[in-house]
N, C-alpha and C positions, 0 to 999 in steps of 0.2 A: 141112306142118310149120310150126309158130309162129316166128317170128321172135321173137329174142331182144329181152329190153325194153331200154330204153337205160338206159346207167350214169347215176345217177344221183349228181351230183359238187358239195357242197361243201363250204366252208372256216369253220372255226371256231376257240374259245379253249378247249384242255383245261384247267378248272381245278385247279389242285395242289393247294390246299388242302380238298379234296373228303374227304368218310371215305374214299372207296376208296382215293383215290392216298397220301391220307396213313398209309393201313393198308398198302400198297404200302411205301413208303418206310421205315416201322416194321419191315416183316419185312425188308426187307433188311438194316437196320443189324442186327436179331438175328441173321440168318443169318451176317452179318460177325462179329460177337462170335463166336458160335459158334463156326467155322470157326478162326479166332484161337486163341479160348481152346483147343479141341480141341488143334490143331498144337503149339502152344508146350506147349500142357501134358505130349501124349505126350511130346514130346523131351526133357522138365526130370523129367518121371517116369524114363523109362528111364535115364539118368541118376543118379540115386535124387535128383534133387533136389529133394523132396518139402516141403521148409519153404519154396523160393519160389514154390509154387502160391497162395497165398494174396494175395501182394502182384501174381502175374502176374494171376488175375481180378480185381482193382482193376485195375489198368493197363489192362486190354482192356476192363472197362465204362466209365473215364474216356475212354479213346482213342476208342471206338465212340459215344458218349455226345455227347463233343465232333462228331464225327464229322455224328449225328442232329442235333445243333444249327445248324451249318454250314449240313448241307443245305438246313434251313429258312430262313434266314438268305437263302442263294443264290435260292432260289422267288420269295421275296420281293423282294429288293434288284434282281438282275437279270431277270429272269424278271415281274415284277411279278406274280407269284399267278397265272400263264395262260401256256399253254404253246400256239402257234397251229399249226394240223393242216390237211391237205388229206383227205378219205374220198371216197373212189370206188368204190359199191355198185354189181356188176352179176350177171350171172346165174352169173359162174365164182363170186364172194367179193367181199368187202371188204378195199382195199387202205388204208392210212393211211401218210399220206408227213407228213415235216415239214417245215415251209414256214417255221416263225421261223427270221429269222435271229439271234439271239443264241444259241441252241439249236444251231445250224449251227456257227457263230464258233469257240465253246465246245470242239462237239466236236472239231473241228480244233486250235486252241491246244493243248488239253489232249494231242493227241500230240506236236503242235509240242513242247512244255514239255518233255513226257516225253522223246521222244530228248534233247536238248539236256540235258538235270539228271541223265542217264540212272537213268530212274526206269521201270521196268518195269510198276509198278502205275499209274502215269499213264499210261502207253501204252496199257496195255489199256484201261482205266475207259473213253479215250478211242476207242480202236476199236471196245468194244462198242458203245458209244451210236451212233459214227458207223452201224455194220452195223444200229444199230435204226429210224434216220432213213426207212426204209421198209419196211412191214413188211405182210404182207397173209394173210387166211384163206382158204381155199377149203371150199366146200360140201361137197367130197367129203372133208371133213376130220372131223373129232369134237368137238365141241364145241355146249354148248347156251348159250342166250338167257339171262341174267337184266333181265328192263326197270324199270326206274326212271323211272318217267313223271312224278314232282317235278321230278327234275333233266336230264328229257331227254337219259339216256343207256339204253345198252344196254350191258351185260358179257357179254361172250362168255366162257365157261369151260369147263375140258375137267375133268379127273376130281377134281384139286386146286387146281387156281390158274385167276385171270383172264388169259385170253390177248391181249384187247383192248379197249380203253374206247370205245364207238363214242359219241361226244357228238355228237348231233343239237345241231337250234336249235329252238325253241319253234313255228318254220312248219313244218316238213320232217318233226315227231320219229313223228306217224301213219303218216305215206308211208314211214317207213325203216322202221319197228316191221311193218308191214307184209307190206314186200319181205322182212323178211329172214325172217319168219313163214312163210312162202310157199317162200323158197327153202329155209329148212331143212327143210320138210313134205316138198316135192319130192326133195329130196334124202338123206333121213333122216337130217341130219346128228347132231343130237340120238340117234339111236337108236344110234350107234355112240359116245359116250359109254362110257367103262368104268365100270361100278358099283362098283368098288373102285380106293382110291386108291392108284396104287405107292408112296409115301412108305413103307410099312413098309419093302417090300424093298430099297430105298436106304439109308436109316439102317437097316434091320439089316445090311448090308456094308459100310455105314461104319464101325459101332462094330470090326467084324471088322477089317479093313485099319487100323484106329487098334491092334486089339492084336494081328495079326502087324506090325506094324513095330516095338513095342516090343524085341523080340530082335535086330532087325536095328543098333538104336541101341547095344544090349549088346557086340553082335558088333562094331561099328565101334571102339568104345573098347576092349574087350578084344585087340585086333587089330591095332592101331594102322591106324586105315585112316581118311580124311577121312568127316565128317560129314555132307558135302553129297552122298552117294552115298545114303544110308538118308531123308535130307530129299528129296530128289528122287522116289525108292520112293513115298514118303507120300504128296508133295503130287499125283504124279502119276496115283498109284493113284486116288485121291479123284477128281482130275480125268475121267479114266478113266468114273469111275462116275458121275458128275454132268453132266460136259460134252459130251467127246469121246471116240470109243472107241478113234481112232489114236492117243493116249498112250499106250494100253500097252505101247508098242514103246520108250518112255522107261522105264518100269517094268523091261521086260525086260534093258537097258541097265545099270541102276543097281544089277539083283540079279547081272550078270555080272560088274561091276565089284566087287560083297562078294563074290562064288563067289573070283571069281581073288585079290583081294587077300586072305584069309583064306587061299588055298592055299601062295600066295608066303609069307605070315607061319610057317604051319605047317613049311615047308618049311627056313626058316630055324631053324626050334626045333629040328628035328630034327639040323641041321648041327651045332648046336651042343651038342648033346647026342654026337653022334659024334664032335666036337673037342673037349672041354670048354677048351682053351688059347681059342678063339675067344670073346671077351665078346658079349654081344648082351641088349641091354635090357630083351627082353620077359620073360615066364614059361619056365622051362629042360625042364617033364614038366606035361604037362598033368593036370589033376586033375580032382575030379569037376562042379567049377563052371565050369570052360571046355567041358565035355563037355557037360553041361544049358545050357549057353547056345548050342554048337552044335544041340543039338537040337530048342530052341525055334525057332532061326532055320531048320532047316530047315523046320518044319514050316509056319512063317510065312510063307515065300517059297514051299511048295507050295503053299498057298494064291493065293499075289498071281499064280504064275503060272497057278492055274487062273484066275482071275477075267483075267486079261489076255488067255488065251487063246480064251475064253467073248466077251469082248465083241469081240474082230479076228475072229472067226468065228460070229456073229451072236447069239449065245446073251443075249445082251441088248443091249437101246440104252440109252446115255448118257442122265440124264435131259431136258438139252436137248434130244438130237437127236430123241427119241419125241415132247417137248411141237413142234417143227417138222413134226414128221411128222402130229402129229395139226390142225396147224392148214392144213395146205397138202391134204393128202389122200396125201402118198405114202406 
């Protein structure tokens, strides 16, 4: 049997202002707008508050805007245009670890800050990056080569996006292009590649889970029930479908919380239709607009909970967890 070749290990400058990364850094900020604009907007629709859509898409492409500007700003100022990496190529995959410490500092402060200001999106921002500080592919994973022999890099990609930027040095870039040529032949990493991209079926149950939650916003105001029970639904469900598939169990949470508070509301109409002497604030005989707004929302929430149900019981992965799955081999 062949003995395994030795890893072969080293240390380089990722540059930021590269097209890939700066194409990187661009979809993110859209993906953020998006995601933004989306949220705020279901919520201000259902609502019917349809005249400040217009100044809310100003507001998220100024925000997101400033946002892309920043980030450039940071590459630059502290980062000096070069992000410094460790890659360690062997016969399981290529690992990338981060070895700057400003990149390190960074990620850390930026939780530090966040518990301290308690700012939830700083904490995260800060966690991801920290969780991305090392990061590695396995052969028995999916994903094929693109090589760029200008700039002495290699892009690993699975069926939609770049999973890793592997920057050789101008001695090494033969010998890696190479190994890794070699290892994915051997391993047919490339041929497990999906030939169609899941993006469709992501954003087609996005746009789905943005309009059942609309009824559920209906159902909270008509109902008198807190807002943050049908915003949690939403942001969760999304989550759900993009990130992790144990959020569904927040989903399931948030639609128990409209079930119950909707039944307590009902409950009280009725009392108060059988007392008329007892005053109570809401509607006294429901009519055909709280009837079709129950309806919608039921139909809404049989939905979110089949999709909740589907992904806690494997019928899909999160699209994180697939792009993991496809870079590790499990």
């Amino acid at each position: 049997m062949k003995n395994p070749t030795a890893p072969l290990i080293w240390e380089t400058d990722l540059p930021l202002f590269s097209p890939e990364m700066l194409k990187q850094w661009s979809y993110a900020m859209l993906a953020t707008a998006l995601v933004m604009g989306l949220l705020l907007g279901t919520i201000f629709a259902a609502q019917g508050e349809w005249d400040a859509l217009p100044k809310l898409g100003l507001m998220v492409g100024v925000l997101t805007g400033a946002l892309w500007v920043l980030g450039l700003l940071i590459m630059a100022v502290f980062f000096r245009g070069r992000y410094h990496v460790r890659y360690t190529l062997s016969d399981k995959g290529i690992l990338q670890e981060t070895v700057d410490a400003v990149a390190r500092k960074a990620n850390r402060a930026a939780i530090i800050l966040g518990v301290l200001a308690r700012k939830p999106g700083l904490v995260g921002a800060g966690l991801i990056a920290r969780s991305r500080e090392s990061e590695a592919v396995n052969w028995k994973g999916a994903f094929a080569a693109v090589e760029k022999p200008a700039r002495h890099l290699i892009v690993l990609r699975n069926s939609w996006r770049a999973v890793m930027f592997v920057q050789c040095t101008p001695e090494n870039f033969d010998e890696v292009q190479q190994r890794v040529n070699q290892a994915m032949r051997r391993n047919q990493t490339r041929e497990r590649v999906a030939t169609n991209s899941p993006l469709p079926f992501y954003l087609r149950h996005t746009a789905l889970i943005l309009l059942a939650s609309v009824p559920l916003f209906m159902l909270a105001e008509e109902y008198h029930l807190h807002l943050l029970a049908p915003i949690l639904v939403l942001c969760f469900a999304l989550t759900t479908l993009w990130l992790i598939n144990v959020f569904a169990y927040v989903v399931y949470a948030g639609l128990l919380y409209l079930v119950v508070g909707t039944l307590m509301d009902l409950s009280r109409v009725r009392q108060s239709a059988f007392f008329p002497g007892e005053s109570y604030s809401g509607f006294s005989v429901m009519g055909g607009e709280e009837n079709g707004i129950l309806l919608l929302a039921l139909v809404g929430s049989g939905y979110l909970i089949w999709l909740s149900w589907r992904a806690l019981h494997g019928g899909f992965l999160a699209l994180l967890v697939k792009d993991h799955e496809e870079m590790d081999g499990g």
